[in-house]
C-alpha positions, 0 to 999 in steps of 0.5 A: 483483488481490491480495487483502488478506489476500495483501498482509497475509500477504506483508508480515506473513511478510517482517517475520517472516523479517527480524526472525527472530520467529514471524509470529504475533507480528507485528500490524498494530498493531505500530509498526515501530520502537517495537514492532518495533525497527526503525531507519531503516535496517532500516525502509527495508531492509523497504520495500525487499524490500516494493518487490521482493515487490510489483514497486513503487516506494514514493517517500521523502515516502510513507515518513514516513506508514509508521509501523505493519504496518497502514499499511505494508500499506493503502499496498502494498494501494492500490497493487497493487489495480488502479483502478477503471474510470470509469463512462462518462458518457453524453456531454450532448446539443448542443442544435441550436437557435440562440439568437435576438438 
């Protein structure tokens, strides 16, 4: 499972390298395109790279909700981080006796 901090830095790196700026001056605060400078089309080409980095599929009608770092990072942290096991409920026992009519 990867953890948070591994997704964060993975994403926060890989926006750095794009945009060609100091990772240190990415935030996850940061809206992509208001703070970024990111247009559509850059925005979809980072998702893109994210999908390579973190070997997933990002389907369009999550795209719209993708708007911040942050958000960009919960979304790939929910989705890389494993499910957690149903705890098995113990099955309810039958009960043997009939009803009388």
């Amino acid at each position: 499972m990867a953890k948070t901090t591994e997704v964060s830095d993975k994403i926060i790196q890989a926006l750095a390298d794009y945009l060609k700026r100091d990772v240190a001056s990415i935030q996850p605060t940061h809206h992509l395109r208001d703070d970024l400078g990111l247009d559509s089309m850059a925005v979809i080409e980072m998702l893109y790279r994210i999908e390579e980095v973190f070997n997933l599929q990002i389907p369009d009608q999550d795209l719209v909700g993708l708007t911040t770092v942050g958000q960009v990072i919960a979304y790939v942290q929910d989705r890389v981080a494993p499910a957690p096991a149903l705890a098995k409920k113990p099955a309810a026992k039958r009960s043997t006796k009939t009803k009388k009519a």
